[in-house]
C-alpha positions as CSV (number, residue, x, y, z in Angstrom):
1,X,8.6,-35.1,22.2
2,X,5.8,-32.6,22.7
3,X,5.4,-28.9,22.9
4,X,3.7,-29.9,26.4
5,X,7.4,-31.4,27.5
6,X,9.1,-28.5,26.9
7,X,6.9,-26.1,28.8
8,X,6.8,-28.0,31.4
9,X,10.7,-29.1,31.7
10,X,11.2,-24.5,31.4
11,X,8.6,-24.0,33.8
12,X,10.5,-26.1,36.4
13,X,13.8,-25.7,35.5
14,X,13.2,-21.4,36.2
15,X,11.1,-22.2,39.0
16,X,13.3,-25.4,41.0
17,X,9.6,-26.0,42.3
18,X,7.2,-28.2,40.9
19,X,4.6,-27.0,43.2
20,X,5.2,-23.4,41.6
21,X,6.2,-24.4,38.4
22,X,2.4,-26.1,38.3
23,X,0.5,-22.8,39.3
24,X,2.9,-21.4,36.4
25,X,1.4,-23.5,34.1
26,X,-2.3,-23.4,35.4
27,X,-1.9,-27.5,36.0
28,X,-2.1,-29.7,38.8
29,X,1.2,-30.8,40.3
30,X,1.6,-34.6,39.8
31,X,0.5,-34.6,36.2
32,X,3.4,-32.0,35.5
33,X,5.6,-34.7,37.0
34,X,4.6,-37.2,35.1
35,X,5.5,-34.8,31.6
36,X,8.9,-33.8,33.2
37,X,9.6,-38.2,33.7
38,X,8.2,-38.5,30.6
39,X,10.7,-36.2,28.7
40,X,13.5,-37.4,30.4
41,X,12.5,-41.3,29.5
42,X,12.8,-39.9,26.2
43,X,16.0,-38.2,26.3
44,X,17.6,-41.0,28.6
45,X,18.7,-39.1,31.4
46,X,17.5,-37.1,34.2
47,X,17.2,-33.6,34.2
48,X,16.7,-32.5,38.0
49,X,18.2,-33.9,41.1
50,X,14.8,-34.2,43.5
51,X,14.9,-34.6,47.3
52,X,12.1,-33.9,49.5
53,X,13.7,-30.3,50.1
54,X,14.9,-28.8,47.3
55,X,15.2,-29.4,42.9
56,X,18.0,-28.8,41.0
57,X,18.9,-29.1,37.7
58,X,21.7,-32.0,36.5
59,X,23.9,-31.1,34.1
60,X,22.1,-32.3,31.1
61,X,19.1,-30.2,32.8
62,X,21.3,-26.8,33.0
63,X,22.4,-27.9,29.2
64,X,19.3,-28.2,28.0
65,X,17.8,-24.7,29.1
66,X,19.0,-22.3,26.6
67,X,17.6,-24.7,23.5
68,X,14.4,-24.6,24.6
69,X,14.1,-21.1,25.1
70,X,15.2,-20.6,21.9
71,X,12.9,-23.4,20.6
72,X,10.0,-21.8,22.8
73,X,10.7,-18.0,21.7
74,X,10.9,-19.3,17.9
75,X,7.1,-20.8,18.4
76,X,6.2,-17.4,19.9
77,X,7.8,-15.6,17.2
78,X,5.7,-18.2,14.3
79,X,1.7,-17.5,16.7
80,X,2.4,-13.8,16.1
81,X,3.3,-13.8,12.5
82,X,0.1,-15.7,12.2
83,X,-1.8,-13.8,14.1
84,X,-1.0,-10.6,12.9
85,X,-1.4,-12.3,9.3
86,X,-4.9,-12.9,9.9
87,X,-5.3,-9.3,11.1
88,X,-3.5,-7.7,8.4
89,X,-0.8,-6.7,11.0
90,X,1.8,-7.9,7.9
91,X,1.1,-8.9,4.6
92,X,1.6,-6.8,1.5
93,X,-0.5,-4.9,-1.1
94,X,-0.2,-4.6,-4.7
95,X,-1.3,-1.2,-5.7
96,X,-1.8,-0.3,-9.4
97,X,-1.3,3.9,-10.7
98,X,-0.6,6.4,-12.9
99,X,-0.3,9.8,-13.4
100,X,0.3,12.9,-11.5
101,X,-2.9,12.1,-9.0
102,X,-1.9,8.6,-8.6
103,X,1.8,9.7,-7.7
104,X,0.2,11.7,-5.1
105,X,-2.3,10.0,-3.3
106,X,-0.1,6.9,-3.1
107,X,3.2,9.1,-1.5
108,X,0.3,10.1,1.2
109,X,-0.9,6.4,1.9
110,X,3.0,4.9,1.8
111,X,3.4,6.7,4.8
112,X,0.3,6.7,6.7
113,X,1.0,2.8,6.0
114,X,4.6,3.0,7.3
115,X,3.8,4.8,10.2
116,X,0.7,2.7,11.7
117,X,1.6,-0.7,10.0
118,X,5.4,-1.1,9.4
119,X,4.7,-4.9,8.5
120,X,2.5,-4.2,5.7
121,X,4.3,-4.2,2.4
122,X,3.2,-1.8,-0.6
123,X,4.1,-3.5,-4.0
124,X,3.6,-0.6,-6.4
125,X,2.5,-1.2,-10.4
126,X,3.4,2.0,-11.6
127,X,2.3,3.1,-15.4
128,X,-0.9,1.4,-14.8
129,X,-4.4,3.6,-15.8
130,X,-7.8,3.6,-15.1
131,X,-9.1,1.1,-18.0
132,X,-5.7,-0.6,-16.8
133,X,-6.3,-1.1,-13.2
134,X,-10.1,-2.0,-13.5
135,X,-8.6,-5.0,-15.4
136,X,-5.9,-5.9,-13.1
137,X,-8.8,-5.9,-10.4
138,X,-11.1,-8.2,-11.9
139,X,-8.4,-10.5,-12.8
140,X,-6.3,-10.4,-9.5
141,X,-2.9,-8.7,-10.1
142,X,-3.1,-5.9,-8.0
143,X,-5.4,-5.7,-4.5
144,X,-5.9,-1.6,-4.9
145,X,-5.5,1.2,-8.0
146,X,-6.2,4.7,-9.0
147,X,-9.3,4.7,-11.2
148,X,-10.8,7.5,-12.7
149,X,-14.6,7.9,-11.5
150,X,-17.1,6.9,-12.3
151,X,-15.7,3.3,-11.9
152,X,-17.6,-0.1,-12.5
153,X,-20.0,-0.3,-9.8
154,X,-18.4,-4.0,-8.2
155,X,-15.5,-2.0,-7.3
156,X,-15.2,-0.1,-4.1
157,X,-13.6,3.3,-4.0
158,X,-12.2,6.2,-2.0
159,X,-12.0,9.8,-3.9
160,X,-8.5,10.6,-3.1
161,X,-8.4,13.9,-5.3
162,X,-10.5,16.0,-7.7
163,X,-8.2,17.6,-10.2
164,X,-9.0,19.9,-13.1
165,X,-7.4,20.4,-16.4
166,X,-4.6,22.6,-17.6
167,X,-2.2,22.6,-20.7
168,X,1.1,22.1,-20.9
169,X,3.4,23.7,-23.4
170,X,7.3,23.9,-24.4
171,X,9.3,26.9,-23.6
172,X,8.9,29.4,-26.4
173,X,5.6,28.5,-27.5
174,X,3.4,31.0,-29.3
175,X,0.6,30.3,-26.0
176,X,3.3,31.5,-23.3
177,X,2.2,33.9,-21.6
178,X,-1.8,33.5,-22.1
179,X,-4.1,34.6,-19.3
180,X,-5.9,31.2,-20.3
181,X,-6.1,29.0,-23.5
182,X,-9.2,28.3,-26.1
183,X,-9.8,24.7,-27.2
184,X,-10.3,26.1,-30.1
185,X,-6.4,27.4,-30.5
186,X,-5.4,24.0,-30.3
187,X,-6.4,22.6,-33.8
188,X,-3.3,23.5,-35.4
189,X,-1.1,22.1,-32.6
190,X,0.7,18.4,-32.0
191,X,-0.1,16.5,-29.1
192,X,1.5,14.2,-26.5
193,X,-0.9,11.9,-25.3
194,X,-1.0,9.0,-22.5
195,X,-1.2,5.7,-24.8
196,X,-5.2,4.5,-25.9
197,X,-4.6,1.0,-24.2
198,X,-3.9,2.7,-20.4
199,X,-7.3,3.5,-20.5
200,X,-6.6,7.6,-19.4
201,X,-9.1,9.3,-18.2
202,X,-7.0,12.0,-19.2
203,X,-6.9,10.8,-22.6
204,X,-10.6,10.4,-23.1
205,X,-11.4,13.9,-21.5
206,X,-8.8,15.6,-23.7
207,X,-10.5,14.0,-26.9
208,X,-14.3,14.9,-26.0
209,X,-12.2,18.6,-25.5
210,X,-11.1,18.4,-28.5
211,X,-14.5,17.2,-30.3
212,X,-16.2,20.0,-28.6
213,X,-14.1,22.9,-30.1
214,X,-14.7,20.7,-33.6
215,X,-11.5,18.9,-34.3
216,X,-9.5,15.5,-33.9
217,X,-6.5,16.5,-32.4
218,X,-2.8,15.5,-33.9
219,X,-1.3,12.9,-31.6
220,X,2.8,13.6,-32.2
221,X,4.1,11.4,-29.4
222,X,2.5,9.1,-26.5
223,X,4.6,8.8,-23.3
224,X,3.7,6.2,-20.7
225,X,4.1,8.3,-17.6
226,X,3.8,11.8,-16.0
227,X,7.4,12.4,-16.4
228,X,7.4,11.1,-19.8
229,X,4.9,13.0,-20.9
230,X,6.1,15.9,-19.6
231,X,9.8,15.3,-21.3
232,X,8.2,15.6,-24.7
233,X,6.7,18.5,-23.8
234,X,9.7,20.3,-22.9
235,X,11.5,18.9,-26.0
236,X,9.1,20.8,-28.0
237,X,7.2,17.6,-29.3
238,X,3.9,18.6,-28.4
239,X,1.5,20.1,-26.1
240,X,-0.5,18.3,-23.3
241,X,-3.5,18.4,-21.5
242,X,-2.9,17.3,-18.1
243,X,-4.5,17.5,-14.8
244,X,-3.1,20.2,-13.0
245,X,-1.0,18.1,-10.1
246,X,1.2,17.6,-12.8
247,X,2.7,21.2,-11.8
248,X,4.4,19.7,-8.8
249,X,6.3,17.6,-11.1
250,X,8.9,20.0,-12.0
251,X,10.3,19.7,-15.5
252,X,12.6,22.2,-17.3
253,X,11.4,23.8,-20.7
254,X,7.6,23.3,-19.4
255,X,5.3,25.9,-18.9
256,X,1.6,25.5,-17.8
257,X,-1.5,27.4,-18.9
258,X,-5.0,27.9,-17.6
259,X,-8.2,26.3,-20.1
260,X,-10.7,28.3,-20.6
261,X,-14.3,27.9,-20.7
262,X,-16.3,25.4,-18.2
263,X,-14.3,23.7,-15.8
264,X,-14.0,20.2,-16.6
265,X,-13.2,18.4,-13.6
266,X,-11.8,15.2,-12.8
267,X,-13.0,12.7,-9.6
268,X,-9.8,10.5,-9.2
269,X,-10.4,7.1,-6.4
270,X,-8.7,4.6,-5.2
271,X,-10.3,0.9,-6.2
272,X,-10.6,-2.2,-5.0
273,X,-12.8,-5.3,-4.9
274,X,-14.4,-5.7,-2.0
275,X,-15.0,-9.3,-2.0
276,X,-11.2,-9.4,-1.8
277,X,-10.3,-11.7,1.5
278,X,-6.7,-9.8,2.4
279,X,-6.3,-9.0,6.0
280,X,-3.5,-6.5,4.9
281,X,-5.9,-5.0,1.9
282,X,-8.5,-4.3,4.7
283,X,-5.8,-2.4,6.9
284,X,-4.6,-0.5,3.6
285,X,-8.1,0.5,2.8
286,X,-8.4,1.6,7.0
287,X,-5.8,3.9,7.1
288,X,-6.7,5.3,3.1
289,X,-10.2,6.4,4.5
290,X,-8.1,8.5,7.5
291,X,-5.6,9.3,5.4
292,X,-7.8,10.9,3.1
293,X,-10.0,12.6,5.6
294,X,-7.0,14.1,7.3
295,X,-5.5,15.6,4.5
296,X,-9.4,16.9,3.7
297,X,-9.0,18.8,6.7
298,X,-5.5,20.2,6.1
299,X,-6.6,21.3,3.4
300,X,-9.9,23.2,4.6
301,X,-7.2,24.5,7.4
302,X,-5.3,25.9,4.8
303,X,-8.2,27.7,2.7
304,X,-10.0,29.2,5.7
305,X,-6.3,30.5,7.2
């Protein structure tokens, strides 16, 4: 039994007219007869009554109708999962981050995705960094990631926020209350830090910080996330430096002071290998670029108002 049988048993069956059931079908009328004898041969009994007037369906005929629709709208169902496979309509994408920028841009893309393309899937790798996610790239772990720029030139990217840094300090501390902070104040003082093997761009731009004002800084704690990081803090561990998204992650105990001197500033993109085949990566990657470009303009909006 072929699809062909089927089609042509439902085409006739709906229409009791082979003549219409043919134009249906875009056939010619006596080879659609011969597939409707053919399928009943097969299933040893007839399926319409015929007379030179009228068709009508037998018994086993009216039996048969609502399996094959089923059978029929179960193929359609399987050509447009694959076709909207192959156009990244549904598939998922495993996206790599960390940090308070990564948190960010990823809660924007989530629902652009969720809104355009419900069938694509986000499979989030949180507590991955920039040396982290360049990694997972190359090897194939993750399709997307939040890299600190300038990234490895094989990679792809979209700048999804510039952020600047700012210092974060326990409730209490002798610094509360600064109009902004010397990098030189700091030598004295125990640090939380984001863990040397996540590759931080936070980390490394904290250090340099640190050699410029002529000391090594004391690492107290290192915290694997944000909110981690940002615990220690407010437990009077240490004091971080941190980019300053990191204020809209709200944290008892944790107050947040300006840097003084030139404005280090950090260009934070989301990666991803271009040679990458993923219908669904290509959509992601789509609606990142508008994404991005809208909230651009919000933002300009916002400034100018």
């Amino acid at each position: 039994m072929e699809l062909r049988h089927l089609d042509a048993f439902l085409a006739v069956a709906e229409e009791l007219h082979f003549g219409r059931a043919a134009e249906k079908l875009h056939v010619a009328q006596s080879p659609l007869s011969q597939t409707v004898r053919a399928l009943e041969r097969e299933l040893g009994t007839d399926l319409f009554i015929r007379t030179t007037r009228s068709v009508q369906l037998t018994d086993a005929g009216t039996a048969l109708m609502e399996p094959v629709r089923m059978i029929r709208a179960q193929l359609n169902v399987i050509h447009s999962v694959a076709r909207s496979s192959k156009t990244g309509e549904i598939g998922s994408v495993r996206i790599g981050f960390g940090g308070a920028s990564g948190y960010q841009a990823l809660s924007r893309l989530a629902r652009s995705i969720a809104d355009a393309h419900p069938g694509v899937e986000l499979v989030l790798r949180p507590q991955l960094y920039s040396g982290e996610v360049i990694d997972a790239l190359a090897d194939g772990s993750i399709d997307m990631g939040i890299v600190g720029l300038p990234a490895p030139p094989h990679l792809a990217t979209v700048t999804v926020s510039e952020e600047t840094l700012i210092l974060a300090v326990p409730a209490g501390h002798r610094l509360v209350g600064a109009s902004e902070v010397d990098a030189t104040d700091l030598r004295h003082e125990r640090f939380v830090f984001y863990p040397a093997e996540h590759g931080s761009v936070v980390r490394e731009t904290t250090l340099a910080l640190c050699a410029d004002a002529d000391f090594a800084p004391t690492i107290a704690h290192e915290a694997p996330d944000p909110y981690s990081l940002l615990a220690m803090v407010g437990a009077g561990v240490g004091i971080a430096v941190v980019v300053a998204s990191t204020q809209q992650l709200r944290m008892d105990g944790v107050h947040y002071l300006p840097l003084a001197g030139p404005t280090r500033v950090l260009r934070i993109a989301m990666a991803w290998n271009p040679a990458n085949p993923s219908p669904a990566l290509a959509v992601a990657v789509d609606v990142l670029r508008t994404s991005v470009e809208e909230h651009r303009s919000q933002v300009v909006a916002r400034d100018r108002g």
